[in-house]
C-alpha positions as CSV (number, residue, x, y, z in Angstrom):
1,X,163.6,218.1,78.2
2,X,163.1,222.0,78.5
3,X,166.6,224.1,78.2
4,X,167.4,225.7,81.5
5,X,169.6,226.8,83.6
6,X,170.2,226.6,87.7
7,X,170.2,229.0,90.0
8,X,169.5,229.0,93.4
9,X,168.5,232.4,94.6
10,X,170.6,234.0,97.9
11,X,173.2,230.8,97.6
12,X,176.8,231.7,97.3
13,X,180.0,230.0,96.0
14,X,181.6,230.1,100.2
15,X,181.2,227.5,102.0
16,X,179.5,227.6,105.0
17,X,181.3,224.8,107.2
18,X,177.8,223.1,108.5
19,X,178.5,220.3,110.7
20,X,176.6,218.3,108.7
21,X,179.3,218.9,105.4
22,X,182.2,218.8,108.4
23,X,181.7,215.6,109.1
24,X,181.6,213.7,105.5
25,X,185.1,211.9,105.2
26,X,186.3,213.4,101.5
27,X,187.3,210.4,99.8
28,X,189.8,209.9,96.4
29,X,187.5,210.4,93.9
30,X,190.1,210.2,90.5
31,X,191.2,213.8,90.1
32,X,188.4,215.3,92.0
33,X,188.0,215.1,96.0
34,X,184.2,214.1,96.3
35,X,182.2,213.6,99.6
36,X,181.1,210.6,100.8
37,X,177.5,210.4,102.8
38,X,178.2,209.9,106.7
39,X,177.1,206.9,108.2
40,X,174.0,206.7,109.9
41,X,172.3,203.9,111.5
42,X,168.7,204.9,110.6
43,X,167.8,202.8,107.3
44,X,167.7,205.7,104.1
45,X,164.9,206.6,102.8
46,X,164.3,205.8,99.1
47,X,166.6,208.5,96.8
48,X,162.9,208.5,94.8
49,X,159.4,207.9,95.8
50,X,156.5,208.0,93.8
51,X,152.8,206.8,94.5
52,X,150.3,207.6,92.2
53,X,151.7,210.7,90.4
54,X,149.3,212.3,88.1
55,X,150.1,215.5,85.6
56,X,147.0,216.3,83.0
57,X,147.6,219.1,80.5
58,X,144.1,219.8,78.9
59,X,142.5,216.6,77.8
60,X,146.0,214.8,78.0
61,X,147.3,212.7,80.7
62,X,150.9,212.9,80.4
63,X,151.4,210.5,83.9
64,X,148.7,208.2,84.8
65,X,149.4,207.1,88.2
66,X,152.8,206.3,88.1
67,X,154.6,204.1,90.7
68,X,158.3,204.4,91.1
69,X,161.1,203.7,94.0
70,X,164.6,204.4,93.8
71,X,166.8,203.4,96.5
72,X,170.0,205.3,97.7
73,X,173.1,204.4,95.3
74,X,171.4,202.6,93.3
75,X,171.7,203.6,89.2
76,X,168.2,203.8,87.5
77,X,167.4,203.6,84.0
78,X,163.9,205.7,82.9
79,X,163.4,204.5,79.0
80,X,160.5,205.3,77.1
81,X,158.8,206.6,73.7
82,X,158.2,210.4,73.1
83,X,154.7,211.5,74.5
84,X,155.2,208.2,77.2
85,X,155.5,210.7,80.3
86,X,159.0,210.2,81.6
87,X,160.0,213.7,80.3
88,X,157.4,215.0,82.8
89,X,157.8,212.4,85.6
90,X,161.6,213.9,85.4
91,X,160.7,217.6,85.8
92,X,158.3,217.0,88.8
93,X,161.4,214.9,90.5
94,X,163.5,217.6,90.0
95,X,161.1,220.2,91.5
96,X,160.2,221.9,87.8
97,X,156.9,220.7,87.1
98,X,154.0,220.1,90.1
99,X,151.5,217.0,89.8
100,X,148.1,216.7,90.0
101,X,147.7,214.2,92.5
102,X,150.0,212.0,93.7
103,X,152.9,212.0,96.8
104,X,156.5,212.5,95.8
105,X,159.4,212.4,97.7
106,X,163.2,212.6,96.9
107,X,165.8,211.9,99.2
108,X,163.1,212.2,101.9
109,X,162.1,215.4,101.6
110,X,158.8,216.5,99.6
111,X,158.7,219.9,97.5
112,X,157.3,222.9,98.6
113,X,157.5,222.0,102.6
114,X,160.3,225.1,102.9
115,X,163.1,223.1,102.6
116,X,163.7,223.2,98.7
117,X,166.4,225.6,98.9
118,X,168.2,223.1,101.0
119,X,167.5,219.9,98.7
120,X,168.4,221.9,95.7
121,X,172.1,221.6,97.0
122,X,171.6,218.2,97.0
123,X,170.9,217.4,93.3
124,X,172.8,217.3,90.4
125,X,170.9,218.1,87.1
126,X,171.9,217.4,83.3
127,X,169.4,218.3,81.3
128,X,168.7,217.7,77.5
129,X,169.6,220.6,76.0
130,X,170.8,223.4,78.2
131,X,171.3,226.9,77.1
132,X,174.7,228.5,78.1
133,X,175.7,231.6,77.9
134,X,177.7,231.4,74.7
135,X,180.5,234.6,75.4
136,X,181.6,232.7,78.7
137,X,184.8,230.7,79.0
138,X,184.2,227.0,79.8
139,X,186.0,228.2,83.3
140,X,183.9,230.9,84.0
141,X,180.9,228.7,83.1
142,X,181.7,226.4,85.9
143,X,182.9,228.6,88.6
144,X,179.3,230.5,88.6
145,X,177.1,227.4,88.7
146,X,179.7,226.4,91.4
147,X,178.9,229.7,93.3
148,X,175.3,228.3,93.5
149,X,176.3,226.3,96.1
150,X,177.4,226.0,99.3
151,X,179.8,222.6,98.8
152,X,181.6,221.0,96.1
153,X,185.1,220.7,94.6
154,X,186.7,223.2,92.6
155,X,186.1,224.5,89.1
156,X,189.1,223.3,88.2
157,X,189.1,219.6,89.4
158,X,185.3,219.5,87.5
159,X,186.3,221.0,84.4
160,X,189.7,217.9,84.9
161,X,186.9,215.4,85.5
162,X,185.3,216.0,82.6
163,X,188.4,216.5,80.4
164,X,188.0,219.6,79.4
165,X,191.2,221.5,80.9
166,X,192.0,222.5,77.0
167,X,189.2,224.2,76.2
168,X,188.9,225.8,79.7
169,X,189.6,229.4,78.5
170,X,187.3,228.6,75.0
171,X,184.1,230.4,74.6
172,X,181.3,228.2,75.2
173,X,180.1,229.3,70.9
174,X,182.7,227.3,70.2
175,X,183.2,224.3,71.7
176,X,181.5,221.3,69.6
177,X,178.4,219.7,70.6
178,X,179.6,217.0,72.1
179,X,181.9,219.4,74.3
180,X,179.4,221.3,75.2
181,X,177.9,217.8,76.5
182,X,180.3,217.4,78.7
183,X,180.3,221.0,80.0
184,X,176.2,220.6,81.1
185,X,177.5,217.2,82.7
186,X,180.4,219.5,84.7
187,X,177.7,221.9,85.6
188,X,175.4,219.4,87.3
189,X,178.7,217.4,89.6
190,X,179.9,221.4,90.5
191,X,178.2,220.6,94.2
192,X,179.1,217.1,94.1
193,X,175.5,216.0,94.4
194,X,173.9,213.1,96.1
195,X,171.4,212.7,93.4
196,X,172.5,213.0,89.9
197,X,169.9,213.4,87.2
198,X,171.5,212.9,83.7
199,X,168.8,213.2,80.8
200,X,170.9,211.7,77.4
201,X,174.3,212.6,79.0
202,X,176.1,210.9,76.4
203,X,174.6,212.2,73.3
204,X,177.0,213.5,70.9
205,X,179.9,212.2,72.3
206,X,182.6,209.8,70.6
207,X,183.1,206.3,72.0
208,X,186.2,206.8,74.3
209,X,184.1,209.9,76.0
210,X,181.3,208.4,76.6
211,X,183.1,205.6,78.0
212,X,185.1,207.9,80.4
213,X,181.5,209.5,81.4
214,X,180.4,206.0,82.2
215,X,183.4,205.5,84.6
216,X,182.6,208.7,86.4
217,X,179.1,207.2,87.2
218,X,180.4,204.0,88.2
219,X,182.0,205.9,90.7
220,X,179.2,207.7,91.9
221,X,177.6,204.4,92.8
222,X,180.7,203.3,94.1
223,X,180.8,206.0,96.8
224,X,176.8,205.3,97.5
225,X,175.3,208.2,95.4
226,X,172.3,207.7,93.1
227,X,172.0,208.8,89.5
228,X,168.7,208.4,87.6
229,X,169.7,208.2,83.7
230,X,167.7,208.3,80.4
231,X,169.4,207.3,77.1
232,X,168.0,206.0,73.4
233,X,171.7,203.4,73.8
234,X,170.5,200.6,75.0
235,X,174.4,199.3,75.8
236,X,174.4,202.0,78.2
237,X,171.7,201.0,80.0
238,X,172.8,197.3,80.0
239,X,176.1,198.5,81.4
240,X,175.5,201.4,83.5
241,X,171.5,200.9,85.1
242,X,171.1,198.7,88.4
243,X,167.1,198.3,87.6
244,X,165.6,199.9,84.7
245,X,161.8,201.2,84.0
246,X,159.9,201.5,80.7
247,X,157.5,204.0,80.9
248,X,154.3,204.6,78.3
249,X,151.1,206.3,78.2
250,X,152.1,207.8,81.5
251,X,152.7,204.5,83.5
252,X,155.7,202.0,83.9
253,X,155.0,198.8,81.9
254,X,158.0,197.4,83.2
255,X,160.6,197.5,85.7
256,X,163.6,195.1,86.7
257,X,167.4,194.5,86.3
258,X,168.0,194.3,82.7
259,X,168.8,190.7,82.8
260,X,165.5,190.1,84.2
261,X,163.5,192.2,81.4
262,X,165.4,190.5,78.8
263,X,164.9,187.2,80.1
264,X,161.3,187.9,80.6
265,X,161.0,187.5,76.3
266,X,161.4,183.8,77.2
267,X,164.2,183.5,74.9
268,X,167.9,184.6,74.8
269,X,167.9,184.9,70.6
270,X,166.6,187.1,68.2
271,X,166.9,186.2,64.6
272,X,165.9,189.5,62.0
273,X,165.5,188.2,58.3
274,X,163.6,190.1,54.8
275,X,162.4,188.4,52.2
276,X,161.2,189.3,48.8
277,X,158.1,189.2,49.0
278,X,155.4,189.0,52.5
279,X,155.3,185.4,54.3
280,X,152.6,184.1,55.9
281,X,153.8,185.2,59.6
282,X,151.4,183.3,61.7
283,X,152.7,180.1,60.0
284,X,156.4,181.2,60.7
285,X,155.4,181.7,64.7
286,X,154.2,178.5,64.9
287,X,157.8,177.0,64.1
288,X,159.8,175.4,66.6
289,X,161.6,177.2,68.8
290,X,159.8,180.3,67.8
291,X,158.7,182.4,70.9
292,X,157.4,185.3,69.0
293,X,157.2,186.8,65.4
294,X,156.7,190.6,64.8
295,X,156.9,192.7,61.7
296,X,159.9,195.1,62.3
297,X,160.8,198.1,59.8
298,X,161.2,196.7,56.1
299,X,161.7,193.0,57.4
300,X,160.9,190.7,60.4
301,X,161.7,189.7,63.5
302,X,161.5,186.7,65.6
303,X,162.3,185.8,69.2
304,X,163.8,182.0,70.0
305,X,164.5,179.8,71.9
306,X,167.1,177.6,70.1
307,X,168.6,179.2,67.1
308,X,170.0,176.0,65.4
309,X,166.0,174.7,65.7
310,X,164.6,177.8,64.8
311,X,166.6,178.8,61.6
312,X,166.4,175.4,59.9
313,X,163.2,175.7,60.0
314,X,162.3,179.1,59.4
315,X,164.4,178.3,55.7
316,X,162.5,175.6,55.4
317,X,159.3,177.6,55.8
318,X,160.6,180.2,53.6
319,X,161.0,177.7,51.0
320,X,157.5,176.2,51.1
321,X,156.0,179.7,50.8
322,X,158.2,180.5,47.7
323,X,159.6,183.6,49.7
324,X,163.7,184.3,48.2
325,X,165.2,185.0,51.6
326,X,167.5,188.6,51.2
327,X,169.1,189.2,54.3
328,X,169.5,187.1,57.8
329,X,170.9,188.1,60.9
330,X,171.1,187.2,64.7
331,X,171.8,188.3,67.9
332,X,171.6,188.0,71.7
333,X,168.2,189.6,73.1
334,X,168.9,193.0,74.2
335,X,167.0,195.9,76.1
336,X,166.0,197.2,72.7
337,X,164.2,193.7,72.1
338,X,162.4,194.1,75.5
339,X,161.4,197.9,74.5
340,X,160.5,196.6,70.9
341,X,158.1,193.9,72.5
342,X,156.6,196.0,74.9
343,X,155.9,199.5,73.1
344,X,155.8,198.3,69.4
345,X,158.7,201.0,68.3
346,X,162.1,201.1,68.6
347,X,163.4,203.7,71.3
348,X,165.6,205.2,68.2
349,X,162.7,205.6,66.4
350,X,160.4,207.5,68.9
């Protein structure tokens, strides 16, 4: 997504003591005090509500009347290929981009009714790539985008959160990239949002951070906040994403729990194999306990049903069409199997 950068003109860091922030119990939230939504017994509205969003740009249809609803705490996945529309399905839910036609609402309020000020203290947003100013201490970084708003916790227990209290006094020039991940993540939880966008949040960090970033959204949706995630790891989706929707040529292809997209292949297995030289495909797909048979990269793919059927007979098969087998592997279906079957491409790939 485009590099920015937040501000929210005539806000301040003070808080103002509305009774609306009074009342929100401030719950244990690890090192940082968070605050929880009050009760109410009106049903919410959906976090995100879409009907029939449009954006053209020329003679291109970036979304295509897109569908989408995202209920309070829940955490949604948004996968999909480069030139698909999600980048610009994001930007018009976070109020940077306006559609064409369409109705859009987020946390129940619509843009440009006079109330954006006061929904922008609402959201949290991580983009992409975001440009900081490179001769400011990780501190001072956070502290102004903190000043943006009117509630939150402190610099300090943000900048703990994210574990970066040892580089808190280090230009932002020189913290590494994944560091300076983590500090675009701090930037977006300094008002301790009730919607958290996080666009690739995880990119460049090691295994044990992104892990600890995980747990901190885990607890967002513990405490009944939503957070609408894009990533190219598909474990993180599995792991982190309630529902997830694949999005391309501007509409979502599909949408459900990841369990229920991966069992919509029909089969739990896939088996990936090369050969020597090209096999007759269609003959392998009619096998036993073959669901599906694709070309993928330099070899091949195939979805089953029961691997112990399956690869018996796809040696066999191999055999009869005088194709030396070079490599075999197999695995569990995955969302990357689901993407694969639905786009054509990899999502590392596009």
């Amino acid at each position: 997504m485009r590099a920015a950068v937040y501000c929210t003109p005539g806000t301040t860091g003070e808080a103002r003591g509305d009774r609306a922030f009074a009342t929100r119990p401030a719950p244990s939230y690890g090192a940082v005090t968070m605050i929880a939504s009050a009760p109410s017994s009106a049903p919410a509205p959906p976090a995100l509500y879409c009907r029939g969003l449009v954006r053209r740009y020329a003679d291109v249809v970036a979304v295509d009347g897109l569908d989408l609803e995202v209920p309070a705490g829940e955490c949604f996945g948004l996968l999909g290929p480069n030139g698909a529309g999600k980048t610009t399905t994001i930007e018009i839910l976070e109020g940077l981009n306006v559609p064409d036609a369409g109705e859009v609402r987020v946390l129940g309020e619509r843009w440009g009714q006079g109330r954006d000020r006061a929904l922008r203290q609402r959201l949290g947003i991580q983009l992409q790539e975001t440009k900081l100013t490179d001769k400011l201490s990780v501190a001072e970084t956070v502290t102004l985008f903190r000043s943006f708003y009117d509630r939150g916790p402190t610099p300090a227990d943000v900048i703990r959160r994210v574990q970066l209290e040892e580089k808190a006094n280090a230009w932002v020039v020189k913290l590494s990239g994944g560091q300076r991940q983590r500090l675009a993540v701090a930037c977006a939880l300094v008002n301790d949002p009730d919607l958290l966008f996080l666009d690739e949040p995880t990119t460049g960090l090691d295994p044990q951070s992104r892990r600890q970033l995980w747990e901190l959204i885990e607890d967002y949706k513990r405490l009944g906040r939503t957070v609408l995630l894009t990533t190219h790891y598909m474990d993180e989706a599995e792991r982190l994403c309630d529902r997830v929707a694949i999005v391309d040529h501007g509409k979502v292809i599909a949408l459900g729990s990841p369990a229920e997209l991966i069992a919509s292949l029909g089969a739990e297995h896939v088996v990936e194999f090369r050969v020597e030289r090209a096999p007759d495909l269609a003959a392998i797909a009619r096998l036993p306990g073959i669901t599906q048979a694709r070309v993928e990269g330099a070899g091949y793919a195939l979805i089953v049903r029961e691997p112990h059927v399956a690869i018996p007979a796809l040696l066999g098969e191999l055999a009869k069409q005088s194709c030396p087998l070079a490599a075999l592997t197999t695995h569990h279906a995955t969302l990357e199997d689901v993407f694969v079957h639905l786009t054509g491409r990899t999502l590392r790939d596009v």
